[in-house]
TIFITOR-246242 format. One record per residue (C-alpha): residue number from 1; x, y, z. Coordinates in Angstrom, 1 decimal, decimal comma. Layout:
% residues N
   i     xx     yy     zz
 NUM      X      Y      Z
...
//
This chain:
% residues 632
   i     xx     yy     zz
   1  -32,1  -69,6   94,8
   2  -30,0  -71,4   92,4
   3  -26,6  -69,9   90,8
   4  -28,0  -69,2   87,5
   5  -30,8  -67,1   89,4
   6  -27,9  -65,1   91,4
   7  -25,6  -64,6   88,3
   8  -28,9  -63,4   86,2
   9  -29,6  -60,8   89,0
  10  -26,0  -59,3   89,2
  11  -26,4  -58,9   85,2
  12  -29,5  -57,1   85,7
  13  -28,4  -55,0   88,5
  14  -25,1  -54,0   86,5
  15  -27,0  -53,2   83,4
  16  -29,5  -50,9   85,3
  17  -26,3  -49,4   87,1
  18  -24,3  -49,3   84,0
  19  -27,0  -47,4   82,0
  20  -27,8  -45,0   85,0
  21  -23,7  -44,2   85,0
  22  -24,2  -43,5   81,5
  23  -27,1  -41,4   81,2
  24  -26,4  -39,2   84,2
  25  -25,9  -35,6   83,4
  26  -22,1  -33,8   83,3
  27  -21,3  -31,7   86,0
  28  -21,5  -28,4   83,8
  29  -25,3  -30,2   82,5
  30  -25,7  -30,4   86,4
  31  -24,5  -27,2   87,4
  32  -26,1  -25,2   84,3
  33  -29,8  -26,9   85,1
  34  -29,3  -26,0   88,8
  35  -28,3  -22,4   88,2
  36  -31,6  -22,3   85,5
  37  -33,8  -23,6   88,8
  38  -32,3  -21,0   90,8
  39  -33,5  -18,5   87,8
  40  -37,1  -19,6   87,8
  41  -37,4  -20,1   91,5
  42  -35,8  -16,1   91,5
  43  -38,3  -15,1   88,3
  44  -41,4  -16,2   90,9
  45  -40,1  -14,7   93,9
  46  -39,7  -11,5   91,6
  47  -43,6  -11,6   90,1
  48  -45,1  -11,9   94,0
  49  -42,9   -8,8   95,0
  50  -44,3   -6,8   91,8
  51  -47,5   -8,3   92,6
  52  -47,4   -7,3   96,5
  53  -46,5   -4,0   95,4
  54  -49,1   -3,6   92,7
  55  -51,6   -4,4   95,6
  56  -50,5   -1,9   97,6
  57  -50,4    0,7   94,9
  58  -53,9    0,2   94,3
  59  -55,2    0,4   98,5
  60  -53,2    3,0   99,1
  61  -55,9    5,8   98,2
  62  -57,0    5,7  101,7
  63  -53,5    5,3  103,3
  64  -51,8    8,0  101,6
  65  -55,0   10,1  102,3
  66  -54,4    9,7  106,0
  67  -51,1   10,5  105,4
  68  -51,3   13,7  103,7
  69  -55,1   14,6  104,6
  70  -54,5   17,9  103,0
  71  -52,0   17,2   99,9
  72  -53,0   17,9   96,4
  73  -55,3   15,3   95,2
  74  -52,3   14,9   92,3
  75  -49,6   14,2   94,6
  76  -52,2   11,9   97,0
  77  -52,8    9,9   94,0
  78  -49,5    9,1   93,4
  79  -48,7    9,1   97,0
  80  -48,3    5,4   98,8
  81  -47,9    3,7  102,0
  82  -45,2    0,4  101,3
  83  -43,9   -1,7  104,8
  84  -44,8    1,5  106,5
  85  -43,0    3,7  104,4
  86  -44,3    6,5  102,4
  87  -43,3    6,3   98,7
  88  -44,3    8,0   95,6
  89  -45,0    6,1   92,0
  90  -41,4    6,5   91,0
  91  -40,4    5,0   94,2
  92  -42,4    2,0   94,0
  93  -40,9    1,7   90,4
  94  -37,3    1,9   91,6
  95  -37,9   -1,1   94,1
  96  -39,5   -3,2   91,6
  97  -36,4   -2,6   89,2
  98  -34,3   -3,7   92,2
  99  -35,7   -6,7   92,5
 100  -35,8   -7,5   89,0
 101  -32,5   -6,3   87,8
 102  -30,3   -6,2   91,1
 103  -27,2   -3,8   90,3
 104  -28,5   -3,1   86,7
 105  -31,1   -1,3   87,7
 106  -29,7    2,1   86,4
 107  -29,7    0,4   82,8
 108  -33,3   -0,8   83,2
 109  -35,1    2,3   81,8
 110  -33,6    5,1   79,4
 111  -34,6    6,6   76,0
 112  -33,6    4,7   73,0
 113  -31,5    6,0   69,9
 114  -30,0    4,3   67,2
 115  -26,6    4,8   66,3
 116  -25,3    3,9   62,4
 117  -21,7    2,7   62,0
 118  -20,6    2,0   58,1
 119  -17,8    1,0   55,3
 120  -18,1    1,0   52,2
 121  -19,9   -2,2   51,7
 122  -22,3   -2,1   55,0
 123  -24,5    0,2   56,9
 124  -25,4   -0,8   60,3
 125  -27,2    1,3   62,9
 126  -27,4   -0,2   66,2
 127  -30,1    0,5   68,6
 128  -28,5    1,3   72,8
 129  -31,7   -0,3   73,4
 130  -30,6   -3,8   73,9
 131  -27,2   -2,8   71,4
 132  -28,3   -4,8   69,4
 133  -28,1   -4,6   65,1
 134  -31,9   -2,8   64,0
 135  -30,8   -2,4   60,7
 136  -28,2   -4,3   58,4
 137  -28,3   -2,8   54,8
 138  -25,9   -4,2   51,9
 139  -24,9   -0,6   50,1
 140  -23,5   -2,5   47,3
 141  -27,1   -4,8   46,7
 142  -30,9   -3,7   46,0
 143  -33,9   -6,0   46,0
 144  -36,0   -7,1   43,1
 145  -38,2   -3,7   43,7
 146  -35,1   -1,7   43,5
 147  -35,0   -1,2   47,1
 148  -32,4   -1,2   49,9
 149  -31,2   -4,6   50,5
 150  -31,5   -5,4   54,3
 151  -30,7   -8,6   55,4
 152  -33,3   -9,2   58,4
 153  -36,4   -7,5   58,8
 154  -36,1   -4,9   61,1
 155  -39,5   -5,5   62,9
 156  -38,7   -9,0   64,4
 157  -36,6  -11,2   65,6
 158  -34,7  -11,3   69,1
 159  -31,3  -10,2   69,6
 160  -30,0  -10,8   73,0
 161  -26,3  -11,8   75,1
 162  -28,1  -13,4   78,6
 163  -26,2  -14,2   81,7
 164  -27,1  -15,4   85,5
 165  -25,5  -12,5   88,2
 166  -26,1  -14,7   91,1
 167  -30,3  -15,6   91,4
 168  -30,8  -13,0   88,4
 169  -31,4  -13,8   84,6
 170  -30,2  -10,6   82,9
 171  -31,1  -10,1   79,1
 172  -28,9   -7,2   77,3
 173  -32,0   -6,7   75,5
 174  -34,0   -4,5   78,4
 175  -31,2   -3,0   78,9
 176  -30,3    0,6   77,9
 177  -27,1    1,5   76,9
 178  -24,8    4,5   76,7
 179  -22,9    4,4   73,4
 180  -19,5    6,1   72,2
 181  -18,5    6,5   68,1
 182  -15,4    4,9   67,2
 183  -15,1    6,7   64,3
 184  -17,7    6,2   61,6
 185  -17,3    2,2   61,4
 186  -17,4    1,3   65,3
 187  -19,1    1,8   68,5
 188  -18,3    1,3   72,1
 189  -22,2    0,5   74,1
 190  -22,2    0,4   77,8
 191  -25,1   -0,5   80,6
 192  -24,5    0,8   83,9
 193  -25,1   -0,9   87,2
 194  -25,1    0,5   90,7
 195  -21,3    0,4   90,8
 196  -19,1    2,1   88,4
 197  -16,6   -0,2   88,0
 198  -19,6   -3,1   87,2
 199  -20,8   -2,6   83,7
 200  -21,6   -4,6   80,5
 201  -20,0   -3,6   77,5
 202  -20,2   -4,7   73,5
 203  -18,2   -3,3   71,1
 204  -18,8   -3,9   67,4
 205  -16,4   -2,8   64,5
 206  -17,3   -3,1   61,2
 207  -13,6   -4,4   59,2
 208  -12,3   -1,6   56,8
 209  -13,6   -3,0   53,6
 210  -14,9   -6,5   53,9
 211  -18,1   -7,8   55,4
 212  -17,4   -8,9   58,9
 213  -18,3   -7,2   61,6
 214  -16,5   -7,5   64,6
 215  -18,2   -7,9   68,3
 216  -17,0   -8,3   71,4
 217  -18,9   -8,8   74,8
 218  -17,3   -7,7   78,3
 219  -18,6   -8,2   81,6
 220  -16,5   -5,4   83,5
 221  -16,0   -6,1   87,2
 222  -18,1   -8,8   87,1
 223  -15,4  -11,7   87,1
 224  -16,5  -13,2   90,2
 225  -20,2  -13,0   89,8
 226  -20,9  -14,5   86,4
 227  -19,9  -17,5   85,0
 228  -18,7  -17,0   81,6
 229  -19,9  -20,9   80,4
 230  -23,5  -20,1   81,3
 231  -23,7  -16,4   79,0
 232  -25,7  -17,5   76,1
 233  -26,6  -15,5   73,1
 234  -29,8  -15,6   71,2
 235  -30,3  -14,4   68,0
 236  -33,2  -14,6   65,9
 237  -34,1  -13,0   62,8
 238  -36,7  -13,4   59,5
 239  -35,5  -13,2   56,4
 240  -37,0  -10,8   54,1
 241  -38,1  -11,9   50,2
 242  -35,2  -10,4   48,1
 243  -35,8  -11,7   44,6
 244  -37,9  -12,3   41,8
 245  -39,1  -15,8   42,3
 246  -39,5  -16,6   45,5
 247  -40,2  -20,2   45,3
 248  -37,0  -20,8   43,7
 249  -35,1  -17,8   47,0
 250  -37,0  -20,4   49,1
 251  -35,5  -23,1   48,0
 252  -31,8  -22,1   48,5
 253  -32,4  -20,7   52,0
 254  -30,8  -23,1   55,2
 255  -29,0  -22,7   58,2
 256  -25,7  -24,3   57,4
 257  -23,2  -24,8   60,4
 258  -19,7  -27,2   60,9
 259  -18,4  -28,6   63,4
 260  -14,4  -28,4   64,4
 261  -14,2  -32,2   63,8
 262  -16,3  -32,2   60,9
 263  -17,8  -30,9   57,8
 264  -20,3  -28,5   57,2
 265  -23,8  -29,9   57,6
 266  -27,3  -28,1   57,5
 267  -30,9  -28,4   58,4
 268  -34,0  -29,2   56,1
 269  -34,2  -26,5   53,1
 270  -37,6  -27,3   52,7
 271  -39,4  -27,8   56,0
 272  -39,0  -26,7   59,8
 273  -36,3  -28,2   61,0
 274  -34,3  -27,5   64,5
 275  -30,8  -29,1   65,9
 276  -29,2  -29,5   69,5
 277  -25,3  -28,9   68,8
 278  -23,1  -32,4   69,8
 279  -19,9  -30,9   69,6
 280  -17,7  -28,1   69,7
 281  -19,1  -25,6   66,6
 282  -16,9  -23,3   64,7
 283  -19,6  -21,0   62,8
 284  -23,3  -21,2   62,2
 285  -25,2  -19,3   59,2
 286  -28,1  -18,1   58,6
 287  -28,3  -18,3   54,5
 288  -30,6  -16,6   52,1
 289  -30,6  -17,3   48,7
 290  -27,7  -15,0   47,8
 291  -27,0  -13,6   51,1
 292  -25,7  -14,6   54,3
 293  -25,9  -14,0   57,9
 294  -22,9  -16,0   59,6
 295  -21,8  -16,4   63,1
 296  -18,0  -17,1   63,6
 297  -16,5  -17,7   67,1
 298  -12,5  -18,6   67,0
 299  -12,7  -20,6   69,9
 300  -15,9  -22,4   69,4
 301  -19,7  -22,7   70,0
 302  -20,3  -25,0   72,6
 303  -22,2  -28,4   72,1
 304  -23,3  -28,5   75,6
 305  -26,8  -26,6   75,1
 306  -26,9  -25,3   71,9
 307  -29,1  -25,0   69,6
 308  -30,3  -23,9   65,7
 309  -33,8  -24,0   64,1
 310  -35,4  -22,8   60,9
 311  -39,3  -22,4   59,8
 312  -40,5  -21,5   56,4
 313  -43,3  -18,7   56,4
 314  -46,4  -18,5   54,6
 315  -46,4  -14,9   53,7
 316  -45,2  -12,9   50,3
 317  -42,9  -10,4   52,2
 318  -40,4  -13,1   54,0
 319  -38,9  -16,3   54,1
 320  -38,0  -18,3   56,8
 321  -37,4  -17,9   60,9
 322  -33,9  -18,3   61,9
 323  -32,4  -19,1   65,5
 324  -29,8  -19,6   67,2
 325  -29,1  -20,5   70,8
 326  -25,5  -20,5   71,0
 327  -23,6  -21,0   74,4
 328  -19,6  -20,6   74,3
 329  -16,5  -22,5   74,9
 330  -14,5  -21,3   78,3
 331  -12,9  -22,1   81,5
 332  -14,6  -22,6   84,7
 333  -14,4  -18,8   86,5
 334  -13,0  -17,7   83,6
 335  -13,8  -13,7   82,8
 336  -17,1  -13,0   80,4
 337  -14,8  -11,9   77,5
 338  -16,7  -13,0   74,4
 339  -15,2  -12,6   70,6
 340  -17,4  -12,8   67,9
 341  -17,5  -12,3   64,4
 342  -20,6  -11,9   61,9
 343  -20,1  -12,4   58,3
 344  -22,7  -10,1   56,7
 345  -22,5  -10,5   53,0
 346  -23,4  -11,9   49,5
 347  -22,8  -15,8   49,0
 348  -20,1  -15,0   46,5
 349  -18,1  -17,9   45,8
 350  -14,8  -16,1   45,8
 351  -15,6  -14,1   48,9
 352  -16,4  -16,3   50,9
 353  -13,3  -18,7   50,2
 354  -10,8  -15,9   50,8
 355  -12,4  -15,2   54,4
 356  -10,1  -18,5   54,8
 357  -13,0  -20,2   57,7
 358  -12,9  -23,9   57,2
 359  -15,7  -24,8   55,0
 360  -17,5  -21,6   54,9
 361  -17,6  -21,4   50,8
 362  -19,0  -24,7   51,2
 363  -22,5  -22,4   52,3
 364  -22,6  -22,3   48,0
 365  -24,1  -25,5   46,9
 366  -21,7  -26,2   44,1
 367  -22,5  -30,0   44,3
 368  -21,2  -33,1   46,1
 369  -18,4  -34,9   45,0
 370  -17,0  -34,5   41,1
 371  -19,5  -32,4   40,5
 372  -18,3  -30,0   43,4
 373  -14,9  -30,6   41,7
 374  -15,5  -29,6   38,4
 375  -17,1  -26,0   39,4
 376  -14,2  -25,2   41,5
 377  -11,6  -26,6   40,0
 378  -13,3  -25,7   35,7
 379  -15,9  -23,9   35,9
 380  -15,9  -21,1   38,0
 381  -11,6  -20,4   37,2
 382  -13,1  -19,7   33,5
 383  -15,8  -17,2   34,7
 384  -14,0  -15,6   37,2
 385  -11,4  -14,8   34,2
 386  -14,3  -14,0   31,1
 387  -15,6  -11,7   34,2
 388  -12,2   -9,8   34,4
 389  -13,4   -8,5   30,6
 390  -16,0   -6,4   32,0
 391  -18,6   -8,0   29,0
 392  -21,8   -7,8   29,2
 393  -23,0  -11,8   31,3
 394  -24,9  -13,1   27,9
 395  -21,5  -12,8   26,2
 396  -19,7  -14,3   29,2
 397  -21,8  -17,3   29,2
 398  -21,4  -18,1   25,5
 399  -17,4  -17,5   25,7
 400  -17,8  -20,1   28,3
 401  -19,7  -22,3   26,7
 402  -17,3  -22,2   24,0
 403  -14,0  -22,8   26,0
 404  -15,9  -26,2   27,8
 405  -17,0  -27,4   24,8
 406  -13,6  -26,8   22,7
 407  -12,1  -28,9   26,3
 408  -14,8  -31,7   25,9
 409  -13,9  -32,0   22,1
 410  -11,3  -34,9   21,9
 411  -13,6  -36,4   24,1
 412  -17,0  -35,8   21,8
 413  -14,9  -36,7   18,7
 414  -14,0  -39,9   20,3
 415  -17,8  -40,8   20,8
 416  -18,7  -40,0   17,3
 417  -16,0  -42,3   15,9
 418  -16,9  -45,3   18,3
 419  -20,6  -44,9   17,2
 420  -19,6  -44,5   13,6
 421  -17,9  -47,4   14,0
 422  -20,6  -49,8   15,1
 423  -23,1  -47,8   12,2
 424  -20,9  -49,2   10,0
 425  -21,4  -52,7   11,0
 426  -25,4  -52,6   10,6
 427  -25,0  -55,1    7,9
 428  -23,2  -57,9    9,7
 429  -25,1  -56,9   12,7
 430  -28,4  -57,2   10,9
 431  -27,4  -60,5   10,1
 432  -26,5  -61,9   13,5
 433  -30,2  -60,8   14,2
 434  -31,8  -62,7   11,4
 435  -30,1  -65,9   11,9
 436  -30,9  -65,8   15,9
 437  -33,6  -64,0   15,6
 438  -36,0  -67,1   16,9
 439  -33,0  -68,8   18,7
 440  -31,0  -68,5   22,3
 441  -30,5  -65,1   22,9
 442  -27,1  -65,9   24,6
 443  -25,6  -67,5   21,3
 444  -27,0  -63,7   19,5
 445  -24,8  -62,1   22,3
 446  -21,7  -64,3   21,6
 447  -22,0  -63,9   17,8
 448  -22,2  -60,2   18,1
 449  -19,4  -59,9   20,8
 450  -16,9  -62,0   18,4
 451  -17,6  -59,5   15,7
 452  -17,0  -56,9   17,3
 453  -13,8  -58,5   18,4
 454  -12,7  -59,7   15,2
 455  -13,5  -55,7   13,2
 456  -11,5  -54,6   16,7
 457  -14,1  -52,2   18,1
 458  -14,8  -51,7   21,5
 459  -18,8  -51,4   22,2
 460  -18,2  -49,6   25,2
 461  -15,2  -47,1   24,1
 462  -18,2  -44,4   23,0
 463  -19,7  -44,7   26,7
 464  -16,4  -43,6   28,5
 465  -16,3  -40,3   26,7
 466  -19,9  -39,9   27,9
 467  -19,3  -40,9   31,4
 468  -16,9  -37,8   31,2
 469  -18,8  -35,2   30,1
 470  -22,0  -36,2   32,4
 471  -20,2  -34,4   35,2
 472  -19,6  -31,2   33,3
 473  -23,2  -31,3   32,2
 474  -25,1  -31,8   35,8
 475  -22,8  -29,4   37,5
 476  -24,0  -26,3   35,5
 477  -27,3  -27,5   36,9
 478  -25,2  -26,2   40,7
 479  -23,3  -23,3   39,5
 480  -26,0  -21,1   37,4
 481  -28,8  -20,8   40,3
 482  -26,1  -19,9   43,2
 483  -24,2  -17,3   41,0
 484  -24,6  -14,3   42,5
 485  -22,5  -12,7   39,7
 486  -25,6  -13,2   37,0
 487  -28,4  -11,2   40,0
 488  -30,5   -9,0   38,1
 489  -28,1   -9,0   35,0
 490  -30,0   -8,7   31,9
 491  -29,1  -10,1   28,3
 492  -31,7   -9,6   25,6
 493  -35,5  -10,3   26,8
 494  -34,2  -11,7   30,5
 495  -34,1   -8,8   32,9
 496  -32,5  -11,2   35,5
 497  -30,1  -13,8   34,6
 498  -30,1  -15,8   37,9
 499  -33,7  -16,4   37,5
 500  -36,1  -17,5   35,1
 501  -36,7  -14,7   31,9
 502  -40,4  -14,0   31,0
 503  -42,3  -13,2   27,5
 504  -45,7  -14,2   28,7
 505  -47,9  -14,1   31,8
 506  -50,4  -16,3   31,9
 507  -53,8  -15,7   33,8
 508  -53,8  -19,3   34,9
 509  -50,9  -21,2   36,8
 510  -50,2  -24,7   34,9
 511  -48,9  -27,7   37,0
 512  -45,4  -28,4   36,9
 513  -45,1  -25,4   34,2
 514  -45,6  -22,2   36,2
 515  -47,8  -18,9   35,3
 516  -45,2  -17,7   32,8
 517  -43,4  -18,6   29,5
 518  -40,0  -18,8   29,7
 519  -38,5  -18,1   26,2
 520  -34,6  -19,2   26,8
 521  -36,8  -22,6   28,1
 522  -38,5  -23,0   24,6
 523  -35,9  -22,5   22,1
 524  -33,2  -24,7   24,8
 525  -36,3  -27,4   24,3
 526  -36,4  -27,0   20,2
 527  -32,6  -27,1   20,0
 528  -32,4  -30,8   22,1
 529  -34,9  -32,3   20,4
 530  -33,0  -31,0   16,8
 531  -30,4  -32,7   18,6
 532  -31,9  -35,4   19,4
 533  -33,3  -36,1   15,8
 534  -29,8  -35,7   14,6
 535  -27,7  -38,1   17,0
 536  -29,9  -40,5   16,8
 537  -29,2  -41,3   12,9
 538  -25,5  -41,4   14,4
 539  -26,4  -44,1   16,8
 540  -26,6  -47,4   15,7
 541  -29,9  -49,1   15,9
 542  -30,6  -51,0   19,8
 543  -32,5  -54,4   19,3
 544  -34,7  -55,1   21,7
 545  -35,3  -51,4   22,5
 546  -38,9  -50,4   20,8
 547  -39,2  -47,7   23,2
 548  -35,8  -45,8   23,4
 549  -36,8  -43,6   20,4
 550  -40,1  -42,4   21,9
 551  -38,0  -41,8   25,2
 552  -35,4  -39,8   24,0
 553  -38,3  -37,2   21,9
 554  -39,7  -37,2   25,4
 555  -36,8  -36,0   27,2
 556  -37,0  -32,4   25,7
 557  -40,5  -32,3   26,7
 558  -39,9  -33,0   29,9
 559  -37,3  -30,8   30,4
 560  -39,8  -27,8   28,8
 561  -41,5  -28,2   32,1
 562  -38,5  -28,6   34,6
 563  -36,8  -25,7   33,6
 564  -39,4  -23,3   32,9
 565  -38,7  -21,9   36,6
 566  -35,0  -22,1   36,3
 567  -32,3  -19,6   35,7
 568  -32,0  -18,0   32,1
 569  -28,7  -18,4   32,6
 570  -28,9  -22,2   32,5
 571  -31,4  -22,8   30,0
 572  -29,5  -19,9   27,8
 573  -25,9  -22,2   28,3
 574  -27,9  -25,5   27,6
 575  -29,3  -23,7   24,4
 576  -25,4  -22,8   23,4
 577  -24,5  -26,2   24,5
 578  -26,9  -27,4   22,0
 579  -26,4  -25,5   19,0
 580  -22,8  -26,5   19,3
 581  -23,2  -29,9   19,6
 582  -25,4  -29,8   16,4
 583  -22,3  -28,0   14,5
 584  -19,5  -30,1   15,8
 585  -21,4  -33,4   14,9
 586  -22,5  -31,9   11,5
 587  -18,6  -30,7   11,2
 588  -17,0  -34,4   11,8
 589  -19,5  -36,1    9,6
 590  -18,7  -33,6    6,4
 591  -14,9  -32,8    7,4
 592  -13,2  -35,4    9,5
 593  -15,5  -38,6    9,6
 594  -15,2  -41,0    6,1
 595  -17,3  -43,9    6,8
 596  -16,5  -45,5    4,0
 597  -13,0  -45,5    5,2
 598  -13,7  -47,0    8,5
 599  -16,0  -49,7    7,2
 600  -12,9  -50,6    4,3
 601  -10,7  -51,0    7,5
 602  -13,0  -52,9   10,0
 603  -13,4  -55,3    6,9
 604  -10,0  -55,7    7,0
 605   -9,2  -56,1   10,6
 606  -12,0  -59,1   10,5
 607   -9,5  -60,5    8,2
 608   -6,5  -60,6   10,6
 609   -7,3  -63,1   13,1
 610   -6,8  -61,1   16,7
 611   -6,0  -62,4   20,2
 612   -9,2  -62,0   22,3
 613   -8,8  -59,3   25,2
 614   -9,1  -59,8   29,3
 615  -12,0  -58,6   28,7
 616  -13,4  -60,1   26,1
 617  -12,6  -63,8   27,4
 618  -14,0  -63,0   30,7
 619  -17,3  -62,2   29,0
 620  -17,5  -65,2   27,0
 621  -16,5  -67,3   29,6
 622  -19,2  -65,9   31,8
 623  -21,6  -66,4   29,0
 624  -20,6  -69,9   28,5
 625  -20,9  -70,4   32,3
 626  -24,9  -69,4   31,9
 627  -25,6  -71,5   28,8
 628  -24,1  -74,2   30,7
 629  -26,4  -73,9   33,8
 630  -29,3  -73,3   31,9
 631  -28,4  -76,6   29,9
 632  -29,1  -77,9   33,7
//
């Protein structure tokens, strides 16, 4: 074998080792899959006891009849012989709990209650079957149907804190617990072993007037036996159908979560989606459209096993499937002393920030990047004070359109002076076009560019302004649908601001329009294309553009479909935004526009020579660069 040969193996074999070092599992992966063998190898040995005893419950007719030949045929049916030992029904119960449940046998069977804790904003009653939350009602919210506002429903999910004592899987949710009132907003749940001094205990207290709910898990006397970085807690829950439209509820519901080293992320919003946890998680959330179910642990959700998913469901009464699988940061042999917190509230923008968890008001879609900006920073400052004022939403909205569009206005009468400008030049332009109209394009470009250079406008000064507003304009499109604020707030013929506003049902659903007739969508549709009809007389006329007319009629057609399912809210601003676009353009042109005046003074700046710009000399150079190589 030759050296290359020798040197090629050692590669291979140090690649194969190399990946092997690299793939093998932690110690904690190591030590958490062996201690989940030891749990199935125990759940087996548990189902042949049960089994071996179920076999001799039902032989042991005949054996307790030769026991008790002349018993009560009651007390010989329930009457057996086990390893040569007489036990009754009970008994035979009692052993299989033994085996099942070790020292928590005790807590293994019991009579459920519920027990309601409450402030002024929540009511929570908590079952000492498993302890876990039955029922979680918002006092301060109702549904659509006028009915309590819960924010699971009651009949599903799982709700459990699970933990290996030695061999045994123990779920708190079989267990039965004792409970004791802390006052009217906590509650103190214990589950008994064997041993007094061994005991479970969760403890959840509801915070005096906010929506978190407080919950802490103890494993009493247990330090020894339980390792606190294999206690898991699984929660699932399905959310219930809330609102009006529940297409559009569907749309805005996700499990969001964040990292410590990171920002928040979330799953698919519009399919079934599920994520194993890479690092060291500060809160998960469970979000409806307006509502949230959020899970907050201080010292962090560990990456090491866990895991979220969400599924959409087909039915009318629900919306999706949430879960969590959430395992916890801690020390090797440290005690099972679990914090938690649960955020159990509306996704109010202003709540949700002053909880002061990194990210969390970041659960409200407000938009990424400038657009994010310009609600928290604009938009939402202005309604949060109009709000102050106690008026009635419809009133709010137009005082806000009002205030944005008096703070856009430099801005929009900058744009209608730039296009004034080049309207005004439709003669020499007209003329550019007619000498080149059969010649090089490039030498129509360079023509038009000197003119503009010599009357001293700037074609692209009316874009800027533009560029400016765009932001302002697509980020209403984020702040109307997640305002809780306008949630079944009525103004004029909407009953519900936050979602679309009715006049007709139709007996027929039409694609991409709905079953309905959105009136705010109509008249926000008329008003744009008025618009429309208006700026473009304002605009100078674009060569080479046939089409851009027809375009810009079809824009406000389109948009009669898009929004039909959309907030009245939105379409009711964008119909204010209209209007008062129509009256500040119709303003400048009578009051503050003279065209007359700015053509007098173009003609005179074409008069006075003028030093070309940066940018005006780059361009021509560039253009002179392409002649040149097409001259090639």
């Amino acid at each position: 074998m030759d050296r290359n040969s020798i040197i090629g193996f050692l590669l291979i074999a140090a690649i194969l080792g190399g990946y092997t070092w690299y793939s093998m599992p932690s110690a904690e992966e190591q030590a958490r899959m062996i201690q989940v063998q030891d749990s199935l190898a125990n759940a087996e040995i548990v189902k042949a006891h049960e089994a071996d005893l179920a076999l001799k419950a039902k032989t042991a007719d005949s054996s307790a009849a030769a026991v008790s030949p002349a018993g009560d045929q009651a007390t010989i049916a329930q009457t057996y012989i086990v390893d040569g030992d007489t036990l009754n029904a009970d008994s035979v119960r009692q052993v299989a709990q033994r085996i099942r449940y070790g020292i928590f046998a005790p807590a293994s069977t019991g009579t459920p209650e519920e027990v309601v804790i409450e402030n002024e904003r929540l009511q929570i009653a908590i079952s000492t079957h498993g302890a876990a939350p039955s029922v979680i009602r918002l006092k301060e919210y109702q549904t659509h149907n006028k009915t309590p506002l819960l924010l699971a429903d009651p009949d599903s999910g799982n709700y459990e804190f699970r933990f290996f004592l030695g061999n045994l899987d123990i779920s708190t949710k079989v267990l039965f617990f004792s409970a004791e009132k802390l006052g009217a907003d906590g509650v103190r749940l214990k589950a008994p072993t064997t041993d007094p001094a061994k005991y479970v205990q969760i403890t959840y207290q509801l915070d005096t007037t906010s929506y978190f709910l407080n919950t802490r898990v103890e494993l009493i006397g247990l330090e020894t036996e339980v390792d606190a970085r294999n206690t898991v807690f699984n929660w699932e829950l399905t959310g219930l159908a809330n609102e009006k439209y529940r297409t559009g509820e569907m749309q805005k519901c996700g499990v969001y979560y964040k990292y410590f080293s990171d920002s928040r992320q979330y799953l698919s919003e519009s399919s079934e989606d599920d994520k194993k946890l890479e690092g060291r998680t500060n809160w998960v959330a469970f979000k409806q459209d307006f509502f949230t179910v959020g899970l907050i642990s201080d010292a962090g959700f560990a990456g090491n096993g866990s895991e979220i998913a969400i599924t959409p469901l087909e039915d009318e009464t629900h919306t999706k499937r949430y879960s969590a699988k959430l395992f916890f940061e801690s020390e090797r042999g440290a005690k099972v002393d679990i914090p938690l917190r649960m955020y159990l509230g509306p996704n109010h923008y202003g709540t949700l920030r002053r909880t002061e968890i990194p990210e969390f008001d970041n659960i409200i879609d407000l938009g990424p990047y400038i657009f994010g900006w310009m609600n928290r920073w604009l938009v939402i400052p202005i309604f949060n004070f109009l709000d102050g004022w106690n008026w009635n939403y419809g009133i709010i909205i137009l005082v806000l359109t009002l205030v944005i569009k008096l703070l856009l206005m430099p801005l929009t009468y900058k744009n209608f002076v730039s296009s004034a400008k080049m309207r005004v030049l439709k003669p020499e332009i007209d003329a550019i076009n007619e000498k080149h109209k059969d010649g090089d394009m490039l030498k129509k470009q360079q023509a038009t560019m000197d003119l503009y250079r010599k009357a001293g406008v700037n074609p692209a000064s009316g874009c800027l302004p533009m560029v400016v507003q765009m932001p302002v304009l697509f980020a209403m499109f984020r702040f109307f649908p997640s305002s809780i604020e306008l949630r079944q707030q009525s103004f004029l013929w909407a009953d519900d601001l936050s979602t679309y506003d009715s006049v007709l049902a139709l007996p027929f659903n039409i694609p991409a329009y709905g079953a309905h007739v959105s009136l705010f969508t109509i008249l926000m549709a008329a008003s744009t294309m008025i618009y429309t009809a208006i700026n473009s007389k304002q605009m100078p006329q674009q060569q080479g553009m046939p089409n851009m007319k027809v375009m810009m009629y079809m824009f406000p057609v389109m948009m009669l479909f898009f929004m039909n399912s959309l907030p009245a809210g939105l379409s009711y601003y964008y119909l204010l935004a209209n209007v008062i676009s129509i009256l500040q353009m119709t303003a400048f042109k009578s009051l503050f526009v003279n065209e007359d005046k700015i053509r007098a003074q173009l003609l005179t700046n074409m008069k006075t020579p003028k030093k070309k710009s940066k940018w005006q000399q780059r361009l021509e150079d560039m253009q002179k660069q392409q002649q040149a190589a097409r001259k090639r």
